[in-house]
Chimera marker file (.cmm) of the C-alpha trace (Angstrom):
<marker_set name="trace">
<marker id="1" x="84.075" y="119.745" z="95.594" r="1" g="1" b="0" radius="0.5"/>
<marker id="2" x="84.546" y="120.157" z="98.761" r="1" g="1" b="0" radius="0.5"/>
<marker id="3" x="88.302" y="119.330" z="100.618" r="1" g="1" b="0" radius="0.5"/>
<marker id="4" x="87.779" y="116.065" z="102.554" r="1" g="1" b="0" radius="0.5"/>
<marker id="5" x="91.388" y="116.345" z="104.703" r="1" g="1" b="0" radius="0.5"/>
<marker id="6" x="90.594" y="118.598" z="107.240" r="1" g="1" b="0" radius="0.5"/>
<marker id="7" x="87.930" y="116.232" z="108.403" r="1" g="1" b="0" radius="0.5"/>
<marker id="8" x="90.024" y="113.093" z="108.732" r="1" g="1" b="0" radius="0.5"/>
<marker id="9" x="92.511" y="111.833" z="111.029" r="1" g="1" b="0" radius="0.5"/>
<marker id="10" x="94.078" y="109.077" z="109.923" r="1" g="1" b="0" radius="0.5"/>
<marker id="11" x="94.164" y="106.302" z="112.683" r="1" g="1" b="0" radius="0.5"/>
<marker id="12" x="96.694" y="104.373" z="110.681" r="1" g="1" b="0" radius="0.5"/>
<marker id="13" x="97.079" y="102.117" z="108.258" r="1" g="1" b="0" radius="0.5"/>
<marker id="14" x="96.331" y="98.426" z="107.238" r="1" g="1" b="0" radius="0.5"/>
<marker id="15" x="99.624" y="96.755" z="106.559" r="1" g="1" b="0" radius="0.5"/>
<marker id="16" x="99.195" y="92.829" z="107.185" r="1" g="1" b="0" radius="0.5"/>
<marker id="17" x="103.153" y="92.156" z="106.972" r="1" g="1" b="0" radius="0.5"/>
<marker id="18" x="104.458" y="94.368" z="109.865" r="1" g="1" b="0" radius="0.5"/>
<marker id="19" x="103.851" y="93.590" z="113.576" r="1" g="1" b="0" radius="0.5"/>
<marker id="20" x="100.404" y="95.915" z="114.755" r="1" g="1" b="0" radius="0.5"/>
<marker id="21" x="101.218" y="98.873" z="116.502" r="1" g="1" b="0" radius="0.5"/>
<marker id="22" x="104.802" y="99.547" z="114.538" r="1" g="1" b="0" radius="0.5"/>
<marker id="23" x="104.642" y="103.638" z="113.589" r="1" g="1" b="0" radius="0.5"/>
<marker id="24" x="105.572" y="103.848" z="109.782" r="1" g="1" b="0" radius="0.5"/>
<marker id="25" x="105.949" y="107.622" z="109.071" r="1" g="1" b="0" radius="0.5"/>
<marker id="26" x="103.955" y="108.861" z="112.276" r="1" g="1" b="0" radius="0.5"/>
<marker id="27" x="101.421" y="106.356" z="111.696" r="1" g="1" b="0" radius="0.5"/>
<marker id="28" x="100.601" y="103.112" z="113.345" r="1" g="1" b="0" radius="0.5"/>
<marker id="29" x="100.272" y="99.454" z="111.703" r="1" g="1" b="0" radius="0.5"/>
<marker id="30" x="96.443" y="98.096" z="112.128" r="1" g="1" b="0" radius="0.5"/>
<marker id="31" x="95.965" y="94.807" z="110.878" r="1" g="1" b="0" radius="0.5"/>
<marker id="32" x="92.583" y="94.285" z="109.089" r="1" g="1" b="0" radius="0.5"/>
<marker id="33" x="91.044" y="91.469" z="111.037" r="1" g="1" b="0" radius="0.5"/>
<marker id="34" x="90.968" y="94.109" z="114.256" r="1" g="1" b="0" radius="0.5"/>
<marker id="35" x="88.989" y="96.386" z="112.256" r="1" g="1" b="0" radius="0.5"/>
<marker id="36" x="86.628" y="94.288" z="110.530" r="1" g="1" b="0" radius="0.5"/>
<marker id="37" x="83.627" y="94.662" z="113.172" r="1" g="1" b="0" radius="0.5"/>
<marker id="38" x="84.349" y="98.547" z="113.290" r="1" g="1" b="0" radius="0.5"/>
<marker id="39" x="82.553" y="101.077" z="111.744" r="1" g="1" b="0" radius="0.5"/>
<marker id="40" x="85.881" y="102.853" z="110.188" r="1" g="1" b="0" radius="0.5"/>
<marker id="41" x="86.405" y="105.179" z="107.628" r="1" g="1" b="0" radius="0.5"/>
<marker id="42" x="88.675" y="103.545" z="105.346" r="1" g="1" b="0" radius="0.5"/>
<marker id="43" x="90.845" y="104.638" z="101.949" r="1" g="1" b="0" radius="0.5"/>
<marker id="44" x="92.434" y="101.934" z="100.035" r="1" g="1" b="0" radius="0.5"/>
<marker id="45" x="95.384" y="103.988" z="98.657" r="1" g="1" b="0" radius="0.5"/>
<marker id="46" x="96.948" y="101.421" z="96.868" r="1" g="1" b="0" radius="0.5"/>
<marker id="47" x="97.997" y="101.844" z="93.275" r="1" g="1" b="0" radius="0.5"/>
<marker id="48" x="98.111" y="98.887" z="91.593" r="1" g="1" b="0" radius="0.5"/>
<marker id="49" x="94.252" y="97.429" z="90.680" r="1" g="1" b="0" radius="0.5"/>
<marker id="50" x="94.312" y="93.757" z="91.026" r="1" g="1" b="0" radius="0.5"/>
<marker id="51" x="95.951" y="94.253" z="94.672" r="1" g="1" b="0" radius="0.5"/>
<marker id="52" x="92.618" y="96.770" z="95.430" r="1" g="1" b="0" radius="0.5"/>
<marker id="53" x="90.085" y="95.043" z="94.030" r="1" g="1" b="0" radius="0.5"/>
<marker id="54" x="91.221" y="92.081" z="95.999" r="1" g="1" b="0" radius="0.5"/>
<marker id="55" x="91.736" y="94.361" z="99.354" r="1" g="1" b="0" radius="0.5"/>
<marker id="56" x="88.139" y="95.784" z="98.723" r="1" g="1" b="0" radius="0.5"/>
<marker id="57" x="86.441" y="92.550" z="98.088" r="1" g="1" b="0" radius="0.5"/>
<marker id="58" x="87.825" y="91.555" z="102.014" r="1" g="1" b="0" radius="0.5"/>
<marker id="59" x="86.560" y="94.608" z="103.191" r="1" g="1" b="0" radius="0.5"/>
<marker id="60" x="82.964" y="94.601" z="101.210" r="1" g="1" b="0" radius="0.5"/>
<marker id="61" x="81.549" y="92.118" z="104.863" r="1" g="1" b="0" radius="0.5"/>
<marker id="62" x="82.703" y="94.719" z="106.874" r="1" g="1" b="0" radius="0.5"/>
<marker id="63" x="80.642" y="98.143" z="108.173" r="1" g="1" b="0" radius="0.5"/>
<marker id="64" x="83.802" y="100.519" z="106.583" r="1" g="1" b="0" radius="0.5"/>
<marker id="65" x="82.858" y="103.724" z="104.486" r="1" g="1" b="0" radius="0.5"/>
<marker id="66" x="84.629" y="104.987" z="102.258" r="1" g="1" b="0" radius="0.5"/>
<marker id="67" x="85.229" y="108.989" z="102.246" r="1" g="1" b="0" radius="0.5"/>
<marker id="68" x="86.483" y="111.078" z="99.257" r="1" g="1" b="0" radius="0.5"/>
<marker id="69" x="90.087" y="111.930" z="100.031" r="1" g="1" b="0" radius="0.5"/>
<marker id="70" x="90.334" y="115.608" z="97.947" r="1" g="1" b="0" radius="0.5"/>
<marker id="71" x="94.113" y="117.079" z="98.820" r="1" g="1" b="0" radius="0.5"/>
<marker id="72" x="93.149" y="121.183" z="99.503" r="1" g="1" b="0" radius="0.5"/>
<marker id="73" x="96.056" y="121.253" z="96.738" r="1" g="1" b="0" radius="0.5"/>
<marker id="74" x="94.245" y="119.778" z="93.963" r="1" g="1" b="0" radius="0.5"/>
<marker id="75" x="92.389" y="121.985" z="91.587" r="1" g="1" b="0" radius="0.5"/>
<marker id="76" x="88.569" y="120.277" z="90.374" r="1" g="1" b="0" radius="0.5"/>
<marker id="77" x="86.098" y="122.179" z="88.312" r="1" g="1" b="0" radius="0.5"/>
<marker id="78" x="83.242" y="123.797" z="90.353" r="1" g="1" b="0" radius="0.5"/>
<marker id="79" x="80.036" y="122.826" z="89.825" r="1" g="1" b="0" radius="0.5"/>
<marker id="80" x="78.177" y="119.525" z="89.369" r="1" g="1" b="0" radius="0.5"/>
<marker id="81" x="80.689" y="119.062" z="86.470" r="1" g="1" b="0" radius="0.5"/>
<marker id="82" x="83.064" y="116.922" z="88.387" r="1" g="1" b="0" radius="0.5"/>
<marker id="83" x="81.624" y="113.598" z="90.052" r="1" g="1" b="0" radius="0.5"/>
<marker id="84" x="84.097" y="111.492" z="92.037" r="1" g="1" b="0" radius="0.5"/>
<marker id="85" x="83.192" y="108.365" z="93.335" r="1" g="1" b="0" radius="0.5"/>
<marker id="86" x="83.406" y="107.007" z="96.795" r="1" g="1" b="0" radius="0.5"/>
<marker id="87" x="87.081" y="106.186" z="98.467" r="1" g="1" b="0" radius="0.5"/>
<marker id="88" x="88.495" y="108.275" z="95.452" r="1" g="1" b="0" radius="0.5"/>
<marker id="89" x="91.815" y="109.773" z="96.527" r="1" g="1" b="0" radius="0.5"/>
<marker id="90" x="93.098" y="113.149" z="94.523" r="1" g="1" b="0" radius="0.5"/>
<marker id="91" x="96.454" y="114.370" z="95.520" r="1" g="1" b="0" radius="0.5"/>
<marker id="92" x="97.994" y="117.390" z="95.218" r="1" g="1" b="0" radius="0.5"/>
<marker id="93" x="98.702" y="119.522" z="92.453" r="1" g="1" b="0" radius="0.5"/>
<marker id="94" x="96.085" y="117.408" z="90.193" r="1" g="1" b="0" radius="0.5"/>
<marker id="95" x="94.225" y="119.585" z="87.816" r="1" g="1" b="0" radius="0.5"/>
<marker id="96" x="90.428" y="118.482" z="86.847" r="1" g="1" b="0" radius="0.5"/>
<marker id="97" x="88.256" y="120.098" z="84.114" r="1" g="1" b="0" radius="0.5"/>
<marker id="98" x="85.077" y="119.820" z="83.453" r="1" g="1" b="0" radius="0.5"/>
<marker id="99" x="82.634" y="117.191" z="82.583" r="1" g="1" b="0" radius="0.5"/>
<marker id="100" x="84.728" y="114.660" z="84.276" r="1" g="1" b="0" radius="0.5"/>
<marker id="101" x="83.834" y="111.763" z="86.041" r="1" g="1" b="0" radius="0.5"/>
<marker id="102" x="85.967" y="109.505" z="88.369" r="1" g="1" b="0" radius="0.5"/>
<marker id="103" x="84.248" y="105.938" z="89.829" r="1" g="1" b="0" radius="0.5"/>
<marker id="104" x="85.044" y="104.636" z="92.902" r="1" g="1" b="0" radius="0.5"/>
<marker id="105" x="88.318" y="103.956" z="94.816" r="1" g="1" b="0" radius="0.5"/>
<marker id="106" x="90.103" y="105.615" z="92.322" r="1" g="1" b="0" radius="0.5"/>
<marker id="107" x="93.949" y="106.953" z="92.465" r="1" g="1" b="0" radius="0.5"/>
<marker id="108" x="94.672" y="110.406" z="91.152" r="1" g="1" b="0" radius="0.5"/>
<marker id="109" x="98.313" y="110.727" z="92.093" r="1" g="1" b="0" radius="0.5"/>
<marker id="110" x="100.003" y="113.873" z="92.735" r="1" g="1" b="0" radius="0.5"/>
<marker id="111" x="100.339" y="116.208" z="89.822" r="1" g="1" b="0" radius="0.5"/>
<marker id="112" x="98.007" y="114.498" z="87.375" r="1" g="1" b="0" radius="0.5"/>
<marker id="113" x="95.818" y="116.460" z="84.824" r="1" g="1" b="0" radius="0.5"/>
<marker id="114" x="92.435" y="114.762" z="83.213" r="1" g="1" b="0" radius="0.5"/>
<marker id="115" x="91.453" y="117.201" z="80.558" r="1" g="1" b="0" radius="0.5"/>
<marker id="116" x="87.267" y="117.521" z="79.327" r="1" g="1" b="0" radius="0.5"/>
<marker id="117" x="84.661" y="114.996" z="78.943" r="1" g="1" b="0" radius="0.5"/>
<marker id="118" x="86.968" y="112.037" z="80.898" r="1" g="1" b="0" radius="0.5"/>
<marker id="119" x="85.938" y="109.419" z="82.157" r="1" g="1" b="0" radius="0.5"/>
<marker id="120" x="88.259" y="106.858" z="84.861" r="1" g="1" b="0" radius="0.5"/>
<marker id="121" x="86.595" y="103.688" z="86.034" r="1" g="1" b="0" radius="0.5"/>
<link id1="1" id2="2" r="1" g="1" b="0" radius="0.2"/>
<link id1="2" id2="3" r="1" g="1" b="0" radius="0.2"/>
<link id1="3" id2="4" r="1" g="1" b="0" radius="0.2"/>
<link id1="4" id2="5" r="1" g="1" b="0" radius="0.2"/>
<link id1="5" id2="6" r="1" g="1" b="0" radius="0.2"/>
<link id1="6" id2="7" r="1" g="1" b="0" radius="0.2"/>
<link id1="7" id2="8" r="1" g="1" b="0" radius="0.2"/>
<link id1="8" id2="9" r="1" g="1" b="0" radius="0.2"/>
<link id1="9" id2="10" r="1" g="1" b="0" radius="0.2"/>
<link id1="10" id2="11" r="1" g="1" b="0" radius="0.2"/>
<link id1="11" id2="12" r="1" g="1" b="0" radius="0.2"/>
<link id1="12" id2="13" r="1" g="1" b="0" radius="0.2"/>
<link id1="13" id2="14" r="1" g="1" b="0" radius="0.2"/>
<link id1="14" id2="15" r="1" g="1" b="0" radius="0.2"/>
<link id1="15" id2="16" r="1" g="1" b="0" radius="0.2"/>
<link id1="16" id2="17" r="1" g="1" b="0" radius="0.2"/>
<link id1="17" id2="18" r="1" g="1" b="0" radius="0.2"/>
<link id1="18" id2="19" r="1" g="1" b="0" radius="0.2"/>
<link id1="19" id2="20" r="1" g="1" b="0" radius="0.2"/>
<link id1="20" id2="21" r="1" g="1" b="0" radius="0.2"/>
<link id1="21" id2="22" r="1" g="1" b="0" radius="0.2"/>
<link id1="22" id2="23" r="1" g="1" b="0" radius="0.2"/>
<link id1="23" id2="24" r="1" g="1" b="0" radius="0.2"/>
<link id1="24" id2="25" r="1" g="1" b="0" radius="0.2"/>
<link id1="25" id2="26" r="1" g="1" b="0" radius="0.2"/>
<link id1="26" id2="27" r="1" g="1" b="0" radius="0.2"/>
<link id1="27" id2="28" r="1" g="1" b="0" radius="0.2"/>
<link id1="28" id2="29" r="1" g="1" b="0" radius="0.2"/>
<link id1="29" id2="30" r="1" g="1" b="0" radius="0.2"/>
<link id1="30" id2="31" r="1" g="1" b="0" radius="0.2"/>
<link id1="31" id2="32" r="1" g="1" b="0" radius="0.2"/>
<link id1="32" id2="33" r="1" g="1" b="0" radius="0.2"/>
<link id1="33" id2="34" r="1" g="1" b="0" radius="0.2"/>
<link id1="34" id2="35" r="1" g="1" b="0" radius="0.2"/>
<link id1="35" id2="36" r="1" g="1" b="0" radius="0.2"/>
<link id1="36" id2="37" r="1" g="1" b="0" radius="0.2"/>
<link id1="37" id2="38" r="1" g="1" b="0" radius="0.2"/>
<link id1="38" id2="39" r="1" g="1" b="0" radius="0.2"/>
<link id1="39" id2="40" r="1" g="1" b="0" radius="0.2"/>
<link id1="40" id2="41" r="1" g="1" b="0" radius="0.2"/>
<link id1="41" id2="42" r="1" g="1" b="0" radius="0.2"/>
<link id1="42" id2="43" r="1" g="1" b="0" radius="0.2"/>
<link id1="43" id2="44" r="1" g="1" b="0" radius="0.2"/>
<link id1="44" id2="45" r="1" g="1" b="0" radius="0.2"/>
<link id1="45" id2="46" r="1" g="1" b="0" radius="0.2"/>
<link id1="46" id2="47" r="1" g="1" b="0" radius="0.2"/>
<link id1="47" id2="48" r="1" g="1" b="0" radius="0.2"/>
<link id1="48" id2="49" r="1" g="1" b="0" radius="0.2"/>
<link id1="49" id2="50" r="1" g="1" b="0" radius="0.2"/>
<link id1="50" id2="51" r="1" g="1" b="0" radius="0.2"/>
<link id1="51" id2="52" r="1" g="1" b="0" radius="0.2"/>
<link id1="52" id2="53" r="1" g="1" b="0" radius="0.2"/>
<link id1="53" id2="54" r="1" g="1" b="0" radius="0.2"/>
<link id1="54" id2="55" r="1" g="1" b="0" radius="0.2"/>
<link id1="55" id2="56" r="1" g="1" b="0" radius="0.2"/>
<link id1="56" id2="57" r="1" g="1" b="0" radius="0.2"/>
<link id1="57" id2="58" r="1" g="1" b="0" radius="0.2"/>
<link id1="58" id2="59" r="1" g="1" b="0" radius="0.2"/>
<link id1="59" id2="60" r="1" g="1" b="0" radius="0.2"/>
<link id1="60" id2="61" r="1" g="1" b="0" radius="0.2"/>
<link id1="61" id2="62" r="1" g="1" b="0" radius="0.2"/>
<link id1="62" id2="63" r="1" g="1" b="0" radius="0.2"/>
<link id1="63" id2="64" r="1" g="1" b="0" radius="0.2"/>
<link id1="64" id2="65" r="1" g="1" b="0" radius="0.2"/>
<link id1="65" id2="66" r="1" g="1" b="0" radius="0.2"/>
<link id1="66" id2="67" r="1" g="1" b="0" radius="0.2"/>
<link id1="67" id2="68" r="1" g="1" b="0" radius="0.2"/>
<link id1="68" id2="69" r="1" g="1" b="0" radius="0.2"/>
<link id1="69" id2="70" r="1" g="1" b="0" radius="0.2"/>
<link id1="70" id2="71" r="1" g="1" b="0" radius="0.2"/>
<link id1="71" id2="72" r="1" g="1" b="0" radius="0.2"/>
<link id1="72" id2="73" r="1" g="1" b="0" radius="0.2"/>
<link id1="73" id2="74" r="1" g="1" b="0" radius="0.2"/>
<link id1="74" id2="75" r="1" g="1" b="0" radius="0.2"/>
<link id1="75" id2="76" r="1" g="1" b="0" radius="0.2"/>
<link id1="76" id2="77" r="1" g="1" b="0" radius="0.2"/>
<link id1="77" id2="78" r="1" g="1" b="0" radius="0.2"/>
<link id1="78" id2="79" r="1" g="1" b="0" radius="0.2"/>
<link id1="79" id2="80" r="1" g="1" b="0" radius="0.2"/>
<link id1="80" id2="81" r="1" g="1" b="0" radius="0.2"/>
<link id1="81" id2="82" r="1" g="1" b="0" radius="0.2"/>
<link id1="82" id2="83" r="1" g="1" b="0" radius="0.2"/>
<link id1="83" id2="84" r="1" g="1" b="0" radius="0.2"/>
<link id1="84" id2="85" r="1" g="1" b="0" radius="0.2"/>
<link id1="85" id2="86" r="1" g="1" b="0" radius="0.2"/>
<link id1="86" id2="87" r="1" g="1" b="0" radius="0.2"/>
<link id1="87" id2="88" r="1" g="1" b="0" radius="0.2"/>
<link id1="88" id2="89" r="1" g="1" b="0" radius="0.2"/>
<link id1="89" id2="90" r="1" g="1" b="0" radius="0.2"/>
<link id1="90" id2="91" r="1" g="1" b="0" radius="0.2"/>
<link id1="91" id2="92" r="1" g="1" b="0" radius="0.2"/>
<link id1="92" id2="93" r="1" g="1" b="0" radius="0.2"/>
<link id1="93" id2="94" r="1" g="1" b="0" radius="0.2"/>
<link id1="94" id2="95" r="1" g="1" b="0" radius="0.2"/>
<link id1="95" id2="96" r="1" g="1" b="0" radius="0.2"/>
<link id1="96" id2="97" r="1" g="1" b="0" radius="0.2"/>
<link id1="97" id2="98" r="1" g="1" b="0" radius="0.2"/>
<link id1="98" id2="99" r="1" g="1" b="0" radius="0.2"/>
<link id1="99" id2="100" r="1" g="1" b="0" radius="0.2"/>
<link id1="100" id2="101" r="1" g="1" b="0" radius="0.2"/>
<link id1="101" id2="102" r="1" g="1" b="0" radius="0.2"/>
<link id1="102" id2="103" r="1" g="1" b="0" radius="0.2"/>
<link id1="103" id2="104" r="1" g="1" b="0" radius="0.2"/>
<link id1="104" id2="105" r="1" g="1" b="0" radius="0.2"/>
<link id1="105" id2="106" r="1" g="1" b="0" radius="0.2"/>
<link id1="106" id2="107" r="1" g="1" b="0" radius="0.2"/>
<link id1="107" id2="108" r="1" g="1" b="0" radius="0.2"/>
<link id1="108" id2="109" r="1" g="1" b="0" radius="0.2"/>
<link id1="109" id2="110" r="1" g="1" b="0" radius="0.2"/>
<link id1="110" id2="111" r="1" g="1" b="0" radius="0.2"/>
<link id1="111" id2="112" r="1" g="1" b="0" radius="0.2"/>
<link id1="112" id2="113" r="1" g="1" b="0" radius="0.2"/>
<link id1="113" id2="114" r="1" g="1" b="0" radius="0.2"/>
<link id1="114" id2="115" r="1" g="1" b="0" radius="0.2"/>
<link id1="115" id2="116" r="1" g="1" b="0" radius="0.2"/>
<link id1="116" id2="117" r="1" g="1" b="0" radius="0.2"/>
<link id1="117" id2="118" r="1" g="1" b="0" radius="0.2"/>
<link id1="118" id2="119" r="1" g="1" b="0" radius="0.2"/>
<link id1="119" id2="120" r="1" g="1" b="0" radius="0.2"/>
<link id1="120" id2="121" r="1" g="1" b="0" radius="0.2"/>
</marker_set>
């Protein structure tokens, strides 16, 4: 796995309720309709699944990608025994053995450790 960071800069981030341009921790408020016709690499880092699902399906008309967000922290198996999925997000200090496989858009948060033979949808 390789560590995704380094290659991003985040822009800012979608937040529909705050005025556009407000800087929440260093970061500026984009609201998703000004992005829509973009081509945009986007990470929907929100936790809980009903809220993403519903955040991707808005997104799916839209030219976004979605990147693997691997914190340089976070400690996978080498090999082709870990598969993460697109838009995945692993945070730091998460530990990841073998024969795992994580789909897409998923949240490992920080500290987490998926033993052998795991699978996360």
């Amino acid at each position: 796995m390789i560590n995704a960071l380094p290659e991003y800069t985040p822009a800012g981030f979608i937040d529909d309720n705050l005025p556009e341009g407000t800087l929440v921790g260093g970061l500026r408020v984009v609201h998703l309709e000004n992005l829509c016709n973009r081509k945009e690499a986007v990470v929907i880092s929100i936790g809980d699944p009903i809220t993403k699902l519903r955040l991707f399906e808005r997104l799916q008309a839209s030219s976004f990608y979605y990147p693997q967000l691997i914190h340089q922290r976070a400690v996978l198996q080498h090999g082709e025994s870990v598969k993460v999925g697109e838009g995945s997000v692993i945070c730091a200090c998460s530990v990841i053995t073998t024969d795992v496989l994580i789909g897409k858009h998923v949240l490992i948060n920080l500290g987490c450790t998926i033993g052998h033979d795991v699978t996360i949808g």
